[in-house]
C-alpha positions in Angstrom: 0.0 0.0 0.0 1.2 3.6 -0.7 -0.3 4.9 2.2 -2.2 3.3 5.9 -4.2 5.9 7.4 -5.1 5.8 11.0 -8.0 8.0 11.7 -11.1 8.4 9.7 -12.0 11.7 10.8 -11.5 14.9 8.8 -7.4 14.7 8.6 -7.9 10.6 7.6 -10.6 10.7 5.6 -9.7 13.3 3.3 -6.4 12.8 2.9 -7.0 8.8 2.1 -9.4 10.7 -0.9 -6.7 13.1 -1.9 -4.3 10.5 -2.7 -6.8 8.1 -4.5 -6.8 11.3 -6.5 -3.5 10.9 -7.6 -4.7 7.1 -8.4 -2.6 6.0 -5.1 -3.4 2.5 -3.2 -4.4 3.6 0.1 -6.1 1.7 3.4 -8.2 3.8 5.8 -8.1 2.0 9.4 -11.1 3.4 11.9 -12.2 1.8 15.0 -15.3 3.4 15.4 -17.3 5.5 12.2 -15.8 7.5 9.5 -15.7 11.1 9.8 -14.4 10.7 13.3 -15.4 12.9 16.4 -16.6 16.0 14.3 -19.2 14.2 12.2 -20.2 11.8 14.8 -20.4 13.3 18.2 -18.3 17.1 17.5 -19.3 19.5 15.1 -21.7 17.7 12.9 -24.4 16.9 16.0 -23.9 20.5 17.8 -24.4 22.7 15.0 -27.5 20.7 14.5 -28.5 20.9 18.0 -27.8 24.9 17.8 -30.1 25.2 15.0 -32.5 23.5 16.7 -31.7 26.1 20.0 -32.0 29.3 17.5 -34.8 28.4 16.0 -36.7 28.5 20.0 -34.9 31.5 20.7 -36.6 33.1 17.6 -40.0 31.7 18.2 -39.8 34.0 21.4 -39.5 37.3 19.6 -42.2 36.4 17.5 -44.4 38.3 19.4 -42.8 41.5 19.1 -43.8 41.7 15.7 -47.4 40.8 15.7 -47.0 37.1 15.5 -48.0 34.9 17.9 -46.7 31.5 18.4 -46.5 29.3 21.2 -44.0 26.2 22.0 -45.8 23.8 24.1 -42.6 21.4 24.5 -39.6 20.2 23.2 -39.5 16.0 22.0 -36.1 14.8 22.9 -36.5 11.5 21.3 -37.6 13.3 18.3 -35.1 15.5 18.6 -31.7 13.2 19.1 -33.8 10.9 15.8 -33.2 14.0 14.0 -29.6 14.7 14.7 -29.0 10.7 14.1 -30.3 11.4 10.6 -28.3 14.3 10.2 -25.3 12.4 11.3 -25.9 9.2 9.3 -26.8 10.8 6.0 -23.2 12.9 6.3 -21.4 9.1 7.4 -23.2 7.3 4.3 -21.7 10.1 2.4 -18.2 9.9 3.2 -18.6 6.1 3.0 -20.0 6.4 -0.5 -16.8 8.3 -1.7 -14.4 6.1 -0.1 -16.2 3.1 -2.0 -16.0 5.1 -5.2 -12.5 6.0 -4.9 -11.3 2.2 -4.2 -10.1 3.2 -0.8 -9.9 0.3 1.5 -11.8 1.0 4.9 -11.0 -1.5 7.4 -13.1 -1.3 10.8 -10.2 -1.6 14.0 -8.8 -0.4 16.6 -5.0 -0.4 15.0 -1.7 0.3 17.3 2.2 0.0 15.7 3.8 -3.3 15.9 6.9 -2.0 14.7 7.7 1.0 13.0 7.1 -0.8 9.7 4.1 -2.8 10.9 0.5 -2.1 12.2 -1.1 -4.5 14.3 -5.4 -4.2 14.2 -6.6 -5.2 18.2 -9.5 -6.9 16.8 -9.1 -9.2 13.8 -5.5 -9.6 15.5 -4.2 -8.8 11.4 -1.1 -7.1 10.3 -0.7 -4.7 7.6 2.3 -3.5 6.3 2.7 0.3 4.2 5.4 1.8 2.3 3.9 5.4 4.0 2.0 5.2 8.0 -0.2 8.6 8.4 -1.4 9.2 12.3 -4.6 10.7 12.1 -6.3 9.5 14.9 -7.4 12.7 16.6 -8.1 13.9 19.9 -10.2 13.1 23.1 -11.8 14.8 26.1 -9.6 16.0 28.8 -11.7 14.5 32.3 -10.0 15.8 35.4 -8.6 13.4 37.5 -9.7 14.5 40.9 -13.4 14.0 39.7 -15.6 10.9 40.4 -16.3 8.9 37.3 -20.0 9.4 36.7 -20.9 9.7 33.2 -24.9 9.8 34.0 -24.1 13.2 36.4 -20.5 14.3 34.8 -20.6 14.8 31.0 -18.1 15.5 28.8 -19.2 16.8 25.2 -19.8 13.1 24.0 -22.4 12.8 26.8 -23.8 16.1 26.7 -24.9 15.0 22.9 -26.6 12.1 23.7 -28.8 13.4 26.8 -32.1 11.4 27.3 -33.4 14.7 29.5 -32.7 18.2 30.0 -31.2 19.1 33.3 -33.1 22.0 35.4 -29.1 23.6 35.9 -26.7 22.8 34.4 -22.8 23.5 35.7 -20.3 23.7 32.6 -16.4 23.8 33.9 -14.9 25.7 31.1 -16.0 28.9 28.9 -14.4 28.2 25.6 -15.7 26.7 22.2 -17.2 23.6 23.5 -18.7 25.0 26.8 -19.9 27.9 24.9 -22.4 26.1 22.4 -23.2 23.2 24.3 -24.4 26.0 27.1 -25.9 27.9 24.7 -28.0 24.7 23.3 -29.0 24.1 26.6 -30.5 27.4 27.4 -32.4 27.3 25.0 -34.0 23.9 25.9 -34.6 25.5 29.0 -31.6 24.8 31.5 -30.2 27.3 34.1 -26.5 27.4 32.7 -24.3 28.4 35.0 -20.2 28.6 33.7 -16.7 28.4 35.8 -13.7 29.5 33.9 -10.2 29.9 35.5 -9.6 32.6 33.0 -10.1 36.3 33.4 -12.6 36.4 29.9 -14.7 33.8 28.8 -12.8 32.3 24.7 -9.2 32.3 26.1 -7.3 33.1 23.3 -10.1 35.4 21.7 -9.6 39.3 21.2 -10.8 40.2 24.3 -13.5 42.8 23.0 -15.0 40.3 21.2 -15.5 38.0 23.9 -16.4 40.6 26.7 -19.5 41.5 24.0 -20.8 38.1 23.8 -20.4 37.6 27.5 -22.8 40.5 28.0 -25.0 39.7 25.7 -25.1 35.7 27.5 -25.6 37.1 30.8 -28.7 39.3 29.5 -30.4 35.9 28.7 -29.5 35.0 32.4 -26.6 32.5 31.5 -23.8 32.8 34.7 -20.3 33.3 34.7 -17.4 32.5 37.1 -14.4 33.9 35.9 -10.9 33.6 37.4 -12.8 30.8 39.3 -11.7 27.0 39.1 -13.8 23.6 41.0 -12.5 22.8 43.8 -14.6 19.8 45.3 -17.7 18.0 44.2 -20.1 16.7 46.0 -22.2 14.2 44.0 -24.9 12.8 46.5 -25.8 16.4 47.5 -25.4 17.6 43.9 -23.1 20.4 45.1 -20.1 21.9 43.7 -17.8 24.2 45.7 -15.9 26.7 43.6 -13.1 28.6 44.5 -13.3 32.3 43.4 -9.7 33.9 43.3 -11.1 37.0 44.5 -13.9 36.4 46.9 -13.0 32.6 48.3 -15.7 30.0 48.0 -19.0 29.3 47.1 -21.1 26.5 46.6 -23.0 25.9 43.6 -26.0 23.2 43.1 -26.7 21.4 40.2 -28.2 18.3 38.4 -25.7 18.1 36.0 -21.9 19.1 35.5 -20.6 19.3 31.7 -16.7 19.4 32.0 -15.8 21.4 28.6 -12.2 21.8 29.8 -10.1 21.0 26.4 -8.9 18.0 24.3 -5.9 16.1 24.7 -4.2 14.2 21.3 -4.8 10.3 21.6 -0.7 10.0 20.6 -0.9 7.8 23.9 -2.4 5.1 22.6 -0.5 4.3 19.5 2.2 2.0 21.1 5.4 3.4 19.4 8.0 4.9 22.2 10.2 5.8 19.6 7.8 8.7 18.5 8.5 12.1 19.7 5.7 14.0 21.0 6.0 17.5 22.9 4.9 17.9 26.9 1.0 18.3 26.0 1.0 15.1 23.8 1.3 16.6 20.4 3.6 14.9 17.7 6.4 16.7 16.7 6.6 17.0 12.6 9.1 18.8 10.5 7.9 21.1 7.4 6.9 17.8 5.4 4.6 16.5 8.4 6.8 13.7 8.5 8.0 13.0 12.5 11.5 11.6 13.8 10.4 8.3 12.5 11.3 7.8 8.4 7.8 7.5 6.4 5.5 8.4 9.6 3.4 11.3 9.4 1.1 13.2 11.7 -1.7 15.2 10.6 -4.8 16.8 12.4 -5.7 17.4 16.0 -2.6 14.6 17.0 -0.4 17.1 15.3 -0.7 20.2 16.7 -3.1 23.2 17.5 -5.6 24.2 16.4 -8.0 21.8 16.9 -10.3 22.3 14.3 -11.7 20.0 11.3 -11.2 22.8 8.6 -7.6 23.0 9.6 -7.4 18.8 9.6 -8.8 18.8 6.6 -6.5 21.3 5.0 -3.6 19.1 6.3 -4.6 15.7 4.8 -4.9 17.4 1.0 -1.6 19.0 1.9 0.5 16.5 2.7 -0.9 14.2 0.0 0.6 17.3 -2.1 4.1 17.2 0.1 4.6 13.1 -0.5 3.7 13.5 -4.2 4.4 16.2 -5.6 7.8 17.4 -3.5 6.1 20.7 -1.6 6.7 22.2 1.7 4.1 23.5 4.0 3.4 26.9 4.1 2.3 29.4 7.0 -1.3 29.5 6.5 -4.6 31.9 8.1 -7.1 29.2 9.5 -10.2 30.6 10.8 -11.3 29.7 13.6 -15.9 30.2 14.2 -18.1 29.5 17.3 -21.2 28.9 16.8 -23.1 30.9 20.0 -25.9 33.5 19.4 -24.6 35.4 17.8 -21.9 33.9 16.1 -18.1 34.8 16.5 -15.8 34.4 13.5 -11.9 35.3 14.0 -8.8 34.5 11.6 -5.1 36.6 12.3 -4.1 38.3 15.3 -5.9 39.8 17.8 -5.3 43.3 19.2 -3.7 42.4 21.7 -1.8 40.0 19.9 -0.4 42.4 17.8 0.3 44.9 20.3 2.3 42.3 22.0 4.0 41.4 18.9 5.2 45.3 18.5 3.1 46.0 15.5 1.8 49.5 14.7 -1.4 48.7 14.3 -4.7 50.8 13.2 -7.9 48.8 15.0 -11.4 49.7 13.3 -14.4 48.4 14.7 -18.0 49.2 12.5 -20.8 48.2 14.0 -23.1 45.8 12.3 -25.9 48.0 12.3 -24.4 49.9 9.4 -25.6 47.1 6.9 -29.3 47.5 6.3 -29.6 43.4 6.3 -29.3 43.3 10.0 -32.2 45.2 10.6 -34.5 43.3 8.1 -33.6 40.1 10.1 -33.7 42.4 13.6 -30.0 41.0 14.8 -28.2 44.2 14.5 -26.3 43.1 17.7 -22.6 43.0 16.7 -19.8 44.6 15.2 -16.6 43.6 13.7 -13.1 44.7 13.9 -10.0 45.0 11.8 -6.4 44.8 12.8 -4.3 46.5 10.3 -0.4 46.9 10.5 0.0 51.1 9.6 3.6 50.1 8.2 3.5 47.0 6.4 0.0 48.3 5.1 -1.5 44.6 5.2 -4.1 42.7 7.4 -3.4 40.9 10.6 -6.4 39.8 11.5 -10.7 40.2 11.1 -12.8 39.2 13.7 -16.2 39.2 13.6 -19.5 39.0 16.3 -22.8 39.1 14.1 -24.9 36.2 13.3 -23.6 34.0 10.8 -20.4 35.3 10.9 -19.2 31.6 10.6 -20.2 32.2 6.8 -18.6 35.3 6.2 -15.4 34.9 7.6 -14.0 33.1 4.8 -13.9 36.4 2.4 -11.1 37.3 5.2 -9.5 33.9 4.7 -9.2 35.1 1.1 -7.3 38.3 1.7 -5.1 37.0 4.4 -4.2 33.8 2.5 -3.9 35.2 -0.9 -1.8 37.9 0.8 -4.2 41.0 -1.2 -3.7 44.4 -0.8 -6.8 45.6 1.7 -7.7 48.3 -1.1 -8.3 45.2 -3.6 -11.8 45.3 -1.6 -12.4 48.3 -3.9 -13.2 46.0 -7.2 -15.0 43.1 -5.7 -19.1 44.0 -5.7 -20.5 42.5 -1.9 -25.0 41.7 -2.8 -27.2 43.7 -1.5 -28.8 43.6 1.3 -26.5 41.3 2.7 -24.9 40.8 5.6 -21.6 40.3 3.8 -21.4 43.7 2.7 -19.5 44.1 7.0 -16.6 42.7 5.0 -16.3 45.9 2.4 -17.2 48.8 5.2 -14.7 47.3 7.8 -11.6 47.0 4.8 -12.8 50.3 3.5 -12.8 52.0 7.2 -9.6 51.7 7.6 -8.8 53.7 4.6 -11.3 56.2 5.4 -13.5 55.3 2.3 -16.5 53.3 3.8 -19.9 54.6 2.6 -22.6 53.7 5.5 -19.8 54.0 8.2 -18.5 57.5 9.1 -15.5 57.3 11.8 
């Protein structure tokens, strides 16, 4: 075989198509289904859930505008039949190609023999491969100090499949994953309350951005601890106590606890010493995404952060294109979206990012009320915000708050990626009334030639 792939998901998967592409003999090993965590309990079931969770918070304004409209409950069975479908449809998809591409998919749990050899748990087979690629993702981090109790403590694979929804529920950590998940649940009706060691809610998020959505969360009566970490649980009593930095403790009761604290890479559980993997667990690859070992690559959320499927994805077509073809990889923009209400969409620096960095920057922000859209869909609640370097006269980064920002970020993946000059906005014609049309005032503000934004 020119290439064993371990890991079905979004790095595996694609990259097993790209090289059948280049008419290459390649084996796909996955233990569980295809498309891995995203499609099958990640990205593919939340964003369906979230749909689901906007389309309640919408019935509610109804009312404002002369329609009335009342939600007598919500059907989990129905509901979790729906996101199945959603699920299996996308699976039979990828399955579909694989079958039309002649890729082999072989259905095991596989760990390394040798460096040369794979060895599958189940069927107890070998299989041998001119080319291994490690794609076998990442998993939920569970803190070790807490009981094992998957009915009462969820991670996000729990949280997906829940057969009831919890009157409060606690989520320990305020990034990506605790974000939508508690904003799913809010809308079906739970108390969400949040603990985050941090200072802002989205570590690692321009810090304006995510101070605006945590406003607009606690409006809808969603809680935040910040700079606060769990300190003891108590399970029978359903209390948690938490340690405030600032104030000391408090207790906190609950009928669920949803730990959203981060993924770890599954580079544990391959069974080959020899491989060299930093102190968090990542494997360490050169330019080529080959590691220390000759003809073993690593792509995806075992490789490195960020852990996102876009950015997976974009490495399994990339390296195909390194083995093949003789390239290197390149620096590249990846945007990066969460899915709340509204939406946040980022790619480049942040501000403070670049301040730290020593830039000279110029930081626009227009707010998304400017584009007449909003207002005809009444979510004029956001804004976004440019980083531009004043010297270099070139984008460091766009980030956006706005509903579906998540669909409008990639015309900033264009300019970053294709490394345009921010006055090429000038020649591209943005629909109107569109919400896309944020993307031409916000370039054109920093140049001081935006039409429905004066500052």
């Amino acid at each position: 075989m020119d290439l064993v792939i371990i890991g079905g998901g979004p790095a595996g998967y694609v990259c097993a198509i790209k090289a059948a592409q280049y008419n290459k003999k390649v084996v796909l090993i996955e233990e569980k289904e295809v498309g891995g965590v995203c499609l099958n309990a990640g990205c593919i079931p939340t964003k369906t859930l979230l749909h689901l969770a906007k389309i309640i918070n919408e019935s509610k304004e109804l009312s404002n505008y002369g329609i009335e409209l009342f939600l007598n409950k919500i059907d989990i069975k129905k509901v979790k039949t729906h996101k199945e479908k959603v699920i299996l449809r996308l699976r039979k998809g990828i399955e579909f190609l694989l079958n039309k591409y002649n890729i082999e998919l072989i259905k095991d749990k596989a760990i390394f023999e040798n460096e040369k050899e794979l060895r599958l748990l189940n069927s107890n087979k070998r299989i041998k491969g001119e080319r291994f690629i490690i794609a076998c993702g990442s998993k939920p981090i569970y803190l070790e100090n807490l009981p094992k109790d998957k009915e009462i403590i969820w991670t996000s694979e729990e949280a997906l499949n829940f057969e009831k929804v919890p009157e409060k529920l606690l989520i320990i950590g305020a990034g990506v994953i605790g974000l939508e998940l508690g904003t799913i649940y809010a809308s079906f009706g739970s108390k969400v309350i949040f603990v985050e060691i941090c200072k802002q809610i989205l570590p690692g998020i321009d810090l304006e951005i995510a101070n605006y959505l945590k406003n607009l969360l606690e409006k809808k009566g969603i809680v935040f601890h910040l700079n606060s970490y769990l300190k003891e649980i108590d399970l029978n009593k359903r209390i948690a106590k938490i340690e405030k930095k600032e104030e000391g403790e408090i207790t906190i009761d609950f009928d669920n606890v949803l730990l959203a604290v981060g993924r770890r890479p599954r580079s544990d559980e391959l069974n080959l010493n020899k491989l060299e993997v930093n102190k968090y667990g990542y494997i360490e690859t050169n330019d080529k995404m080959e590691t220390n070992l000759s003809q073993i690559y690593a792509i995806g959320d075992i490789r490195k952060p960020p852990l996102l499927a876009h950015k997976a994805m974009y490495e399994g077509k990339k390296l195909v294109e390194i083995i093949f073809d003789g390239k290197k990889e390149k620096e590249v923009f990846i945007p990066n979206c969460i899915y709340t209400e509204p939406e946040i969409a980022t790619i480049g620096l942040t501000e403070e990012e670049a301040r730290n960095k020593g830039y000279e920057i110029i930081v626009k922000r227009v707010p998304l009320s400017v584009v007449g859209r909003s207002l005809t869909i009444n979510k004029s609640e956001g804004f976004s915000k440019i980083i531009f370097d004043k010297r270099e006269k070139k984008i460091l980064g766009l980030h956006l708050i706005m509903p579906y920002a998540s669909e409008i970020i990639g015309d900033g993946s264009i300019f970053l990626n294709l490394n345009l000059e921010l006055e090429k906005i000038k020649d591209v014609i943005f629909p109107h009334p569109t919400l896309s049309e944020i993307i031409e005032e916000t370039f054109l503000s920093v140049i001081k030639e935006a039409i429905h934004f004066y500052g």
